[in-house]
SEFIZA-3560 file (N, C-alpha, C; in Angstrom, 3 decimals):
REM SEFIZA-3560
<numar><xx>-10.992</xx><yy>-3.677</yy><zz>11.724</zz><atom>N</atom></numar>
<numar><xx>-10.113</xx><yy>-4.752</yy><zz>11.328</zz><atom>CA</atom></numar>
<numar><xx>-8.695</xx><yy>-4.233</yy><zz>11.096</zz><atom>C</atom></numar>
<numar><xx>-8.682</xx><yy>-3.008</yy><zz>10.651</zz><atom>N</atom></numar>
<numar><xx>-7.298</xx><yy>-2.700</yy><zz>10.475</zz><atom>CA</atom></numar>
<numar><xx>-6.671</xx><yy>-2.264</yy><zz>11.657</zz><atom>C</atom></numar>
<numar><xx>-7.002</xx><yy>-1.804</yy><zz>12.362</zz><atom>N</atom></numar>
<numar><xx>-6.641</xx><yy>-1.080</yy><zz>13.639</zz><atom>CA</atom></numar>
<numar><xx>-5.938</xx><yy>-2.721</yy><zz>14.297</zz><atom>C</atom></numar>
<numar><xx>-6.684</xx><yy>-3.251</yy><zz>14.480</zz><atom>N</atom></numar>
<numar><xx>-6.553</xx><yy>-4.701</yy><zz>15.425</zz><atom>CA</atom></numar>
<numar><xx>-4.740</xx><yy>-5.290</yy><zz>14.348</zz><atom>C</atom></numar>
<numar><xx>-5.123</xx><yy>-4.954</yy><zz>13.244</zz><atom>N</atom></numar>
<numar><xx>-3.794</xx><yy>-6.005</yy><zz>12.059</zz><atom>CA</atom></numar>
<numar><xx>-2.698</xx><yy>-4.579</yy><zz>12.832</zz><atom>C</atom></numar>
<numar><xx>-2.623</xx><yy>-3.454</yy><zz>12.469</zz><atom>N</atom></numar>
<numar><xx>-1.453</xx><yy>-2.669</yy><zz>13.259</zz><atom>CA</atom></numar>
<numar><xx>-1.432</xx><yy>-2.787</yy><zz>14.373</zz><atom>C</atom></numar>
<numar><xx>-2.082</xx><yy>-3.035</yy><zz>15.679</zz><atom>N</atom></numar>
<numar><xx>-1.658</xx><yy>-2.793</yy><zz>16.668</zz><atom>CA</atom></numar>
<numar><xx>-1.052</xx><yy>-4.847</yy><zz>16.669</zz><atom>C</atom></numar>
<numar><xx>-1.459</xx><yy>-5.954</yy><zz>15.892</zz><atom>N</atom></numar>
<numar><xx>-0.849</xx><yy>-7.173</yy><zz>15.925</zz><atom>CA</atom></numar>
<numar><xx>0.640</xx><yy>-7.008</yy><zz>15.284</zz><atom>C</atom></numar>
<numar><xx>0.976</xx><yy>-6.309</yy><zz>13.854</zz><atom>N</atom></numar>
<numar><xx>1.798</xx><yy>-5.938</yy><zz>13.482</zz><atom>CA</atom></numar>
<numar><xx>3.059</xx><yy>-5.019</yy><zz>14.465</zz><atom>C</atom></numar>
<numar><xx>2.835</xx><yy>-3.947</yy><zz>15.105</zz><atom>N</atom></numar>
<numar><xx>3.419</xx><yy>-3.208</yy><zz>15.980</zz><atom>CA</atom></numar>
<numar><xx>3.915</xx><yy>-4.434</yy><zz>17.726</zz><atom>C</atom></numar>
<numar><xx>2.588</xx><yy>-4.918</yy><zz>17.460</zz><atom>N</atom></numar>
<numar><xx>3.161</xx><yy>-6.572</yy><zz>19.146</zz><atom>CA</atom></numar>
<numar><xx>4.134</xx><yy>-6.919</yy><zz>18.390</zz><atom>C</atom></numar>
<numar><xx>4.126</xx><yy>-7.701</yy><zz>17.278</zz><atom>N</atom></numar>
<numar><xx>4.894</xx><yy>-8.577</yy><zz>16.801</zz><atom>CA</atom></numar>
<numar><xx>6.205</xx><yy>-8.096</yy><zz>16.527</zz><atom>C</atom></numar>
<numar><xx>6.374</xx><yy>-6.858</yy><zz>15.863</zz><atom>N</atom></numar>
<numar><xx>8.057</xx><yy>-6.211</yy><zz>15.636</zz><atom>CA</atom></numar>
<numar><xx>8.221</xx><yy>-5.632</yy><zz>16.867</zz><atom>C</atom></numar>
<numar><xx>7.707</xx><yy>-5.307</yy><zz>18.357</zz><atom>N</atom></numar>
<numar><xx>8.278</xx><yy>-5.396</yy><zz>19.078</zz><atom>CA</atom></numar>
<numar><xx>8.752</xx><yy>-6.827</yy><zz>20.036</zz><atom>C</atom></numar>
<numar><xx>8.428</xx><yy>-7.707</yy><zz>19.730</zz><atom>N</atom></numar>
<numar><xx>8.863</xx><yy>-9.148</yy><zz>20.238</zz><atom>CA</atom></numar>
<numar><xx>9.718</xx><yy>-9.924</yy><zz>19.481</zz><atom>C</atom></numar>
<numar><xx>9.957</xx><yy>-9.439</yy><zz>18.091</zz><atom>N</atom></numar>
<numar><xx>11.147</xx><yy>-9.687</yy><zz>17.439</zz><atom>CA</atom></numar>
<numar><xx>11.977</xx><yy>-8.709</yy><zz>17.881</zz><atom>C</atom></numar>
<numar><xx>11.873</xx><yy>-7.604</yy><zz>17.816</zz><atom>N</atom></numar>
<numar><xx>13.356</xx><yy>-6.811</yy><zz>18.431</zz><atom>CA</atom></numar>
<numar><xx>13.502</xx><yy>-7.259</yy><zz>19.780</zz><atom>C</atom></numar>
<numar><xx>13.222</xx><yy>-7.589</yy><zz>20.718</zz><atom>N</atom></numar>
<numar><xx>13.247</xx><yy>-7.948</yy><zz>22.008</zz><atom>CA</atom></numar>
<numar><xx>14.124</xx><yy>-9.642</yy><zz>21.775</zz><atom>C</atom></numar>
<numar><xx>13.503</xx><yy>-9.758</yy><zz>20.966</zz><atom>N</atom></numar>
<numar><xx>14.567</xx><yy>-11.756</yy><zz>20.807</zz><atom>CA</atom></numar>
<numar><xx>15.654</xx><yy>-11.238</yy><zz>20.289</zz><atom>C</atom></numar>
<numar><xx>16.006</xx><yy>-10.290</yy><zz>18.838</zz><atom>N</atom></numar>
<numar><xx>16.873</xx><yy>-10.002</yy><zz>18.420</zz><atom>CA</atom></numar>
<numar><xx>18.266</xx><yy>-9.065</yy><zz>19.587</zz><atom>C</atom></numar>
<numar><xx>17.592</xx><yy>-8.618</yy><zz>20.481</zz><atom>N</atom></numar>
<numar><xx>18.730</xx><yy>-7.801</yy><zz>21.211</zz><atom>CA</atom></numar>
<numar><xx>18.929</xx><yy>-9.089</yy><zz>22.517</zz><atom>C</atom></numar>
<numar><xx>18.675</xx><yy>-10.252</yy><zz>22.532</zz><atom>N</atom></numar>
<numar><xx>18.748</xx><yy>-11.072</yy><zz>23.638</zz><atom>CA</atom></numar>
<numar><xx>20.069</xx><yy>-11.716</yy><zz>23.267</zz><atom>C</atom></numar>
<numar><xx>21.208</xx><yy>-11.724</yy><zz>23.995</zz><atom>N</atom></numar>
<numar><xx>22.321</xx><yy>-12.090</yy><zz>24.018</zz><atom>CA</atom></numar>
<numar><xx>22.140</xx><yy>-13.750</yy><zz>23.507</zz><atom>C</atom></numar>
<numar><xx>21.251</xx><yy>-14.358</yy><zz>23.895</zz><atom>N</atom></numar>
<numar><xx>20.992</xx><yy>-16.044</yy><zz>23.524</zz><atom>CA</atom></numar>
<numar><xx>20.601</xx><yy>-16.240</yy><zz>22.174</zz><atom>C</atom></numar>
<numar><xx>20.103</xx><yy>-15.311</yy><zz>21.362</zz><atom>N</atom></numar>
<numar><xx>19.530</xx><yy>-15.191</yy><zz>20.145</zz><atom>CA</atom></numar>
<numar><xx>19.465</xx><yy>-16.555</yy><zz>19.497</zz><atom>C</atom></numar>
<numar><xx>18.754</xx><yy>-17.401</yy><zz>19.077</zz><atom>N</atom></numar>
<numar><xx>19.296</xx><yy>-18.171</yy><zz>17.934</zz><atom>CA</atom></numar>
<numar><xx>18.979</xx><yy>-17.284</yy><zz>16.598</zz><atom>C</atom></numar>
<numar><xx>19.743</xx><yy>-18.294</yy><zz>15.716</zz><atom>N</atom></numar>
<numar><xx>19.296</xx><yy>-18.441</yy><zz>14.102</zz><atom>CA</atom></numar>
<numar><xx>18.238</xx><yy>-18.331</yy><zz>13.753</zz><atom>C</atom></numar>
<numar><xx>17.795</xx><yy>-18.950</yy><zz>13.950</zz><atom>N</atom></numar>
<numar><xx>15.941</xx><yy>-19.003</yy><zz>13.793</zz><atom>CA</atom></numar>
<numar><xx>15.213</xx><yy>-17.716</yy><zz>14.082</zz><atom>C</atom></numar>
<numar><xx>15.575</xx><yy>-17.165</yy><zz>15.350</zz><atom>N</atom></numar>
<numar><xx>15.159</xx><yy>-16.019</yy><zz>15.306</zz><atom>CA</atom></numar>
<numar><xx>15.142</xx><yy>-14.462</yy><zz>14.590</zz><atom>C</atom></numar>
<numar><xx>16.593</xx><yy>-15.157</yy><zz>14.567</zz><atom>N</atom></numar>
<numar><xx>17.421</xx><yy>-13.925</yy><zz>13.186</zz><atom>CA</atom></numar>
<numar><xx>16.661</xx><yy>-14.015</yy><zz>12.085</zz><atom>C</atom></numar>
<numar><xx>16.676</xx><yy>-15.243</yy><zz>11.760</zz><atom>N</atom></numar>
<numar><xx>16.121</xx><yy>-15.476</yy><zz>10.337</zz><atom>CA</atom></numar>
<numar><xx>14.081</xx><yy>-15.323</yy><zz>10.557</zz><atom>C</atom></numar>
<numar><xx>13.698</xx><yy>-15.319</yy><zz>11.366</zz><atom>N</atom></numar>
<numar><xx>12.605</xx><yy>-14.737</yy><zz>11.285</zz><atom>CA</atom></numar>
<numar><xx>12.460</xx><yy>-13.147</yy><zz>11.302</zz><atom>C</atom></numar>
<numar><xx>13.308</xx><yy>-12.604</yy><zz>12.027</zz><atom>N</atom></numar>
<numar><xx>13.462</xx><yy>-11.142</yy><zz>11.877</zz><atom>CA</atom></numar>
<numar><xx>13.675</xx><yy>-10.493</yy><zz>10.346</zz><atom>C</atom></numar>
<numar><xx>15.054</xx><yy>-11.055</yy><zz>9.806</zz><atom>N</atom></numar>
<numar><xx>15.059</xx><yy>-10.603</yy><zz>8.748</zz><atom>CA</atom></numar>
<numar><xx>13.622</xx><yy>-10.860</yy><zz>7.994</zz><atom>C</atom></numar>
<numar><xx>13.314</xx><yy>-11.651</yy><zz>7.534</zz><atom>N</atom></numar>
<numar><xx>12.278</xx><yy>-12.203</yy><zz>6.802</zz><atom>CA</atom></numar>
<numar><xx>10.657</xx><yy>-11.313</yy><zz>6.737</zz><atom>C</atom></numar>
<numar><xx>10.794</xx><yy>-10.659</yy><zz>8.334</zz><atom>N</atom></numar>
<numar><xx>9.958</xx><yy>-10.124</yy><zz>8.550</zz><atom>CA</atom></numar>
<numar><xx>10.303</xx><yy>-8.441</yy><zz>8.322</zz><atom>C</atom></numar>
<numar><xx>11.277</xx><yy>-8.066</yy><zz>8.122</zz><atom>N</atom></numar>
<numar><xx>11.793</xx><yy>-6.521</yy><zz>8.118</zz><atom>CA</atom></numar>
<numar><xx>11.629</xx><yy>-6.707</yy><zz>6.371</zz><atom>C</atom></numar>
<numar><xx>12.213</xx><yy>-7.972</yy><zz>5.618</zz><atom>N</atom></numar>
<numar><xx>12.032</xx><yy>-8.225</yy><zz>3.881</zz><atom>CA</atom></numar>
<numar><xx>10.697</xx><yy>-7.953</yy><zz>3.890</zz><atom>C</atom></numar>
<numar><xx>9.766</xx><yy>-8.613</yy><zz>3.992</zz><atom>N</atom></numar>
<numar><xx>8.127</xx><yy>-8.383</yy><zz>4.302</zz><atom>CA</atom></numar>
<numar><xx>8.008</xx><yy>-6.853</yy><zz>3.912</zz><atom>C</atom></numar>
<numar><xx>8.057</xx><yy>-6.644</yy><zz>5.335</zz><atom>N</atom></numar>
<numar><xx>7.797</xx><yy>-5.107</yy><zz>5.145</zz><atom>CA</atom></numar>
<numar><xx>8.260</xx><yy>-3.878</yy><zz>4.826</zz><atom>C</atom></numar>
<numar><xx>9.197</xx><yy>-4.101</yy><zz>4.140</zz><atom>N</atom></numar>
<numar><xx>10.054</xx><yy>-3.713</yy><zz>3.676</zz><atom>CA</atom></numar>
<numar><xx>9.223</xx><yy>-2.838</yy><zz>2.076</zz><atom>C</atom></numar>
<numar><xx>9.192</xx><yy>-4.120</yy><zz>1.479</zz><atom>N</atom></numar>
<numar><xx>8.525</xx><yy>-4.095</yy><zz>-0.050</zz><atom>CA</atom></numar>
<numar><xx>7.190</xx><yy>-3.158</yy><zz>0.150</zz><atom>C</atom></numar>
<numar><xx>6.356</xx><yy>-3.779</yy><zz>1.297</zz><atom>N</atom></numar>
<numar><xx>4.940</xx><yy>-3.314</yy><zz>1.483</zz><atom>CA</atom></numar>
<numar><xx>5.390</xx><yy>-1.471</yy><zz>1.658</zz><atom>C</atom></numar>
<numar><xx>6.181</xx><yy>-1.186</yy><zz>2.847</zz><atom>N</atom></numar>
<numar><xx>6.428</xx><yy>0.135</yy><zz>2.874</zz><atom>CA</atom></numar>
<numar><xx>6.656</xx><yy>0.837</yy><zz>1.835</zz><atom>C</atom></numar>
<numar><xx>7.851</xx><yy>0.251</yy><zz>0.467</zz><atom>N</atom></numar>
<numar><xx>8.280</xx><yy>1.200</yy><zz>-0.308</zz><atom>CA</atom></numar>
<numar><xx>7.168</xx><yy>1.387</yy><zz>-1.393</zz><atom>C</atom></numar>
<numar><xx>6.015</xx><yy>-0.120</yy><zz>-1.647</zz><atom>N</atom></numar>
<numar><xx>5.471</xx><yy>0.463</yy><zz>-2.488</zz><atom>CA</atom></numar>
<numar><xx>3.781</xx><yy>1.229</yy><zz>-2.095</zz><atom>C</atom></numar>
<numar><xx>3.889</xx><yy>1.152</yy><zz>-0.702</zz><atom>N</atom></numar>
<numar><xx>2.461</xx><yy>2.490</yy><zz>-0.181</zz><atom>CA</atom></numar>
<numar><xx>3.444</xx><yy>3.568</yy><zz>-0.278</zz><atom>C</atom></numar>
<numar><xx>4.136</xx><yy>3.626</yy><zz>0.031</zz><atom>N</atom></numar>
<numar><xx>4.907</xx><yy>5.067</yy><zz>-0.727</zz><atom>CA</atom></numar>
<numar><xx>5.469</xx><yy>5.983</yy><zz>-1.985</zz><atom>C</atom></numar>
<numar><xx>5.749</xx><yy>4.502</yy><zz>-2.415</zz><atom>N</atom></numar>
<numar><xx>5.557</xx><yy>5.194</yy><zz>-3.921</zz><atom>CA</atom></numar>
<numar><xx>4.367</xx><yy>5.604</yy><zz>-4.386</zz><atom>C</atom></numar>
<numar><xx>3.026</xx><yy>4.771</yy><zz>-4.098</zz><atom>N</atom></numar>
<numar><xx>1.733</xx><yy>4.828</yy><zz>-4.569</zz><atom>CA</atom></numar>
<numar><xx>1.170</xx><yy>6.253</yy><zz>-4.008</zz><atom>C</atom></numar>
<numar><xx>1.659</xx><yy>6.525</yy><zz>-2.238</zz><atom>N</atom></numar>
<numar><xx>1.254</xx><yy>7.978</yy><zz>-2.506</zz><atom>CA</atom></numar>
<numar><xx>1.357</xx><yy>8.920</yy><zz>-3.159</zz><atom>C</atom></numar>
<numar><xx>3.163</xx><yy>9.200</yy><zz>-3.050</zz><atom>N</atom></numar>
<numar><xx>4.024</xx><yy>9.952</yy><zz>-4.005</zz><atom>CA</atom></numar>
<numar><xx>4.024</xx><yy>10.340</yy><zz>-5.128</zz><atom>C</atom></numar>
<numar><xx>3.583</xx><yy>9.187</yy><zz>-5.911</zz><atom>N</atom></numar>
<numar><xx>3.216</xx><yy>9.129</yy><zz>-7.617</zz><atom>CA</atom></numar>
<numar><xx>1.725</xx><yy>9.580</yy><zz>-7.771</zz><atom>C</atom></numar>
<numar><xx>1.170</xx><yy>9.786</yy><zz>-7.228</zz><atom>N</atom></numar>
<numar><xx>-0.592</xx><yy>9.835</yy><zz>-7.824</zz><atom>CA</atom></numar>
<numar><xx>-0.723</xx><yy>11.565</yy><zz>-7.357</zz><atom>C</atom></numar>
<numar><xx>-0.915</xx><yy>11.911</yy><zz>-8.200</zz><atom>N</atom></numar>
<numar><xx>-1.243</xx><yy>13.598</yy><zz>-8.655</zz><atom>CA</atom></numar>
<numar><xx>-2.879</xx><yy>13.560</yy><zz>-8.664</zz><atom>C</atom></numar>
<numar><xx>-3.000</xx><yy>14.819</yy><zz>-8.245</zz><atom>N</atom></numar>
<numar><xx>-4.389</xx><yy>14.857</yy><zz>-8.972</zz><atom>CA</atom></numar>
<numar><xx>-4.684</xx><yy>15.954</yy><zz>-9.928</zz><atom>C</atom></numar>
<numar><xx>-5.669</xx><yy>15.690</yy><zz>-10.569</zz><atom>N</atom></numar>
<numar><xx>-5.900</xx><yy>16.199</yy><zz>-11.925</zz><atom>CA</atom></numar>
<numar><xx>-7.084</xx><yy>17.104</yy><zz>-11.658</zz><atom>C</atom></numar>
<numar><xx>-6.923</xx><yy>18.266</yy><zz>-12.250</zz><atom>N</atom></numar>
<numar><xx>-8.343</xx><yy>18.861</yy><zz>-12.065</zz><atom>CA</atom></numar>
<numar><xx>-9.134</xx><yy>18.913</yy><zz>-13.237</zz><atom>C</atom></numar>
<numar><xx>-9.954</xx><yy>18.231</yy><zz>-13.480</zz><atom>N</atom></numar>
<numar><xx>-10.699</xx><yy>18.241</yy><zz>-14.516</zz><atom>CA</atom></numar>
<numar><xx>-11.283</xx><yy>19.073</yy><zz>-15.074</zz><atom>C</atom></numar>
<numar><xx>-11.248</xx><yy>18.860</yy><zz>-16.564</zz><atom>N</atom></numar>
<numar><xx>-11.804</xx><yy>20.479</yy><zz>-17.030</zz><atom>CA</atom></numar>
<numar><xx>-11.292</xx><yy>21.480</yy><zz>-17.100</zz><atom>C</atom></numar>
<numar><xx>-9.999</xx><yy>21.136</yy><zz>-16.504</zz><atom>N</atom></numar>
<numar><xx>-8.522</xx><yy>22.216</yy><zz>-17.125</zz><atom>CA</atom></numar>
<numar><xx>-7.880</xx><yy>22.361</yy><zz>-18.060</zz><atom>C</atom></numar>
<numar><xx>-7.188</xx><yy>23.392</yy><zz>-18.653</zz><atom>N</atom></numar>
<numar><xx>-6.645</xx><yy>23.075</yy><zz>-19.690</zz><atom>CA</atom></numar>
<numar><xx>-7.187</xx><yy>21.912</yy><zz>-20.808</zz><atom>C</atom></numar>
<numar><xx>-8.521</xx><yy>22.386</yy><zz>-21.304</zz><atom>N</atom></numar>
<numar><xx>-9.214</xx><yy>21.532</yy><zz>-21.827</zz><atom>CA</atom></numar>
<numar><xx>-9.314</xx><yy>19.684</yy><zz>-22.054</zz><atom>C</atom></numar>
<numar><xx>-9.137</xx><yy>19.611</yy><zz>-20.392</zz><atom>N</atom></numar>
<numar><xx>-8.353</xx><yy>17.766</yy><zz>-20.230</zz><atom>CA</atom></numar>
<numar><xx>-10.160</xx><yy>16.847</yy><zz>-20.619</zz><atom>C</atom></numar>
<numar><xx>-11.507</xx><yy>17.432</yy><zz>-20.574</zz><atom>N</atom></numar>
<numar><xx>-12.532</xx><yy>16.546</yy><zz>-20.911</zz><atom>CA</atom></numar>
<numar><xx>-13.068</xx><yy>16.993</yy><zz>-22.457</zz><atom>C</atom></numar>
<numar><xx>-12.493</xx><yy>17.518</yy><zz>-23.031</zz><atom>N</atom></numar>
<numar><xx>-12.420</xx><yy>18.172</yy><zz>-24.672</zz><atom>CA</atom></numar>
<numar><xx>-11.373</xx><yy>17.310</yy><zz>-25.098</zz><atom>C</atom></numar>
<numar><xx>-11.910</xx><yy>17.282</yy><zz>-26.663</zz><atom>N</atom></numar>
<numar><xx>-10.576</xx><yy>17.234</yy><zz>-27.462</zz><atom>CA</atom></numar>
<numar><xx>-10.949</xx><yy>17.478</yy><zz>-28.733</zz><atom>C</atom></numar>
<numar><xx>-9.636</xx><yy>18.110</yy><zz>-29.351</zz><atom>N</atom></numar>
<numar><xx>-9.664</xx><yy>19.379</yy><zz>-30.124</zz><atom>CA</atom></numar>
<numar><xx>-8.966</xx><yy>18.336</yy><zz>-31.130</zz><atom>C</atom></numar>
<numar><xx>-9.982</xx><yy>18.576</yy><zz>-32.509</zz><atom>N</atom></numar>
<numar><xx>-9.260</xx><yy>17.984</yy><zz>-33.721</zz><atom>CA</atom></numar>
<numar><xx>-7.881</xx><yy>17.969</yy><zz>-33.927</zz><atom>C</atom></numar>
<numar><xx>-6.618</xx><yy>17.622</yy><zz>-34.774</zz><atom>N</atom></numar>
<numar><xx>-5.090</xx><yy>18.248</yy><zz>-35.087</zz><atom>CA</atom></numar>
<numar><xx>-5.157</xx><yy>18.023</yy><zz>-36.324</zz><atom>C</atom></numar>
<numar><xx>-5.613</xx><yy>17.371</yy><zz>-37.196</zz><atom>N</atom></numar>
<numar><xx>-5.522</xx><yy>17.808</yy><zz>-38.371</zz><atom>CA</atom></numar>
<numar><xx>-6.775</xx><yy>17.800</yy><zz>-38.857</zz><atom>C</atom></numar>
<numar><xx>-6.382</xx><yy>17.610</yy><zz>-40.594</zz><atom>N</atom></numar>
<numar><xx>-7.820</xx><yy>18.162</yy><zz>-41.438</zz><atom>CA</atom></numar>
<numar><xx>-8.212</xx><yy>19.225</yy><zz>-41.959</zz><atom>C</atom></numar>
<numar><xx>-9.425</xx><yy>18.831</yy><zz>-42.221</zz><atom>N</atom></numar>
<numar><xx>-10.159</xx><yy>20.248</yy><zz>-42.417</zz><atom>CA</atom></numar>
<numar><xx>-10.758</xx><yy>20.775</yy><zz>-41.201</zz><atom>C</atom></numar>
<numar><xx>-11.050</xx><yy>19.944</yy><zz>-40.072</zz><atom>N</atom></numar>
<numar><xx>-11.753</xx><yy>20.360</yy><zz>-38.877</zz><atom>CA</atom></numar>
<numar><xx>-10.508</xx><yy>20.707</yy><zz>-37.433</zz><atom>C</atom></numar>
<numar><xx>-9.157</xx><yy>20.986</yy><zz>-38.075</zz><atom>N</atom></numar>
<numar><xx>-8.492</xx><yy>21.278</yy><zz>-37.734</zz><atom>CA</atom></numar>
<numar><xx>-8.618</xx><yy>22.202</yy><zz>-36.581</zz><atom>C</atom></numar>
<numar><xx>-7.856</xx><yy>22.245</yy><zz>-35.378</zz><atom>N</atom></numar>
<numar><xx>-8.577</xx><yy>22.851</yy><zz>-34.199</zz><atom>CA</atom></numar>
<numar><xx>-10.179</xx><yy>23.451</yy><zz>-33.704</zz><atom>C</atom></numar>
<numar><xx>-10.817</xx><yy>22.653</yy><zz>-34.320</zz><atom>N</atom></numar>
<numar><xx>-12.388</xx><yy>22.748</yy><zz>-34.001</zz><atom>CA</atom></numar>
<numar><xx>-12.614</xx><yy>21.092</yy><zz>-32.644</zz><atom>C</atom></numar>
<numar><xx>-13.093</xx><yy>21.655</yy><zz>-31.759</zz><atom>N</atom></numar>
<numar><xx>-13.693</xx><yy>21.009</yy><zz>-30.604</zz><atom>CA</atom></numar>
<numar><xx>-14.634</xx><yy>19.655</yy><zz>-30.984</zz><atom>C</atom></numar>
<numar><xx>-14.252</xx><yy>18.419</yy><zz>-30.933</zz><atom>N</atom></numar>
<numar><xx>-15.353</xx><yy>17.306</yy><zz>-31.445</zz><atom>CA</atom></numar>
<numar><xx>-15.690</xx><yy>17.360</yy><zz>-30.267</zz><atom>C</atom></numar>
<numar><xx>-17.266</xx><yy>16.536</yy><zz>-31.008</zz><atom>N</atom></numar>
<numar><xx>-18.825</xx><yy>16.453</yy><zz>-29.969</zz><atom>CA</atom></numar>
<numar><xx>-17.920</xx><yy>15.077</yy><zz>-29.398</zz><atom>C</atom></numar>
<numar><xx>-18.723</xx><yy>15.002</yy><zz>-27.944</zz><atom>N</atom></numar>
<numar><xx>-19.097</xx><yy>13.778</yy><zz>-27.253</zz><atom>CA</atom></numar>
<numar><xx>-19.911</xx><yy>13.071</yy><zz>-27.535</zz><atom>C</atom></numar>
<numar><xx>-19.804</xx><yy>11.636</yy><zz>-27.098</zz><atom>N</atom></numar>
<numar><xx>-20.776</xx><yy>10.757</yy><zz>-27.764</zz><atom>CA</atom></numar>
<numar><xx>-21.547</xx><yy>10.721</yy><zz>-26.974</zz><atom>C</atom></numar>
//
């Protein structure tokens, strides 16, 4: 299913650039172009941020599935899991 939506996506922005470089252009067409570059526009920047931003964590490092009392009397002693 996805394969079929990019290769419909990839027809389609090449048949808008093809109206857009046609000396007859209307309005309409413009204004579907833009509309469609706004579109994807948003979608691009935020699968990119979403790659960009997501780290991965290695668990069990730097004691990240522990946690260590801070105060008290049990002051840096390791609490149980429930």
């Amino acid at each position: 299913m996805t394969k079929k939506l990019t290769e419909l996506h990839n027809l389609l922005a090449e048949k808008l650039l093809d109206k857009v470089k046609d000396p007859d252009c209307k309005s309409a067409d413009l204004n579907v172009a833009r509309r469609f570059l706004k579109d994807n526009y948003r979608k691009i920047v935020q699968m990119s941020l979403h790659r960009n931003l997501r780290k991965e964590v290695n668990t069990g490092a730097n004691g990240t599935q522990d946690y260590i009392i801070k105060k008290g009397i049990n002051k840096d002693k390791l609490a149980k899991k429930l």
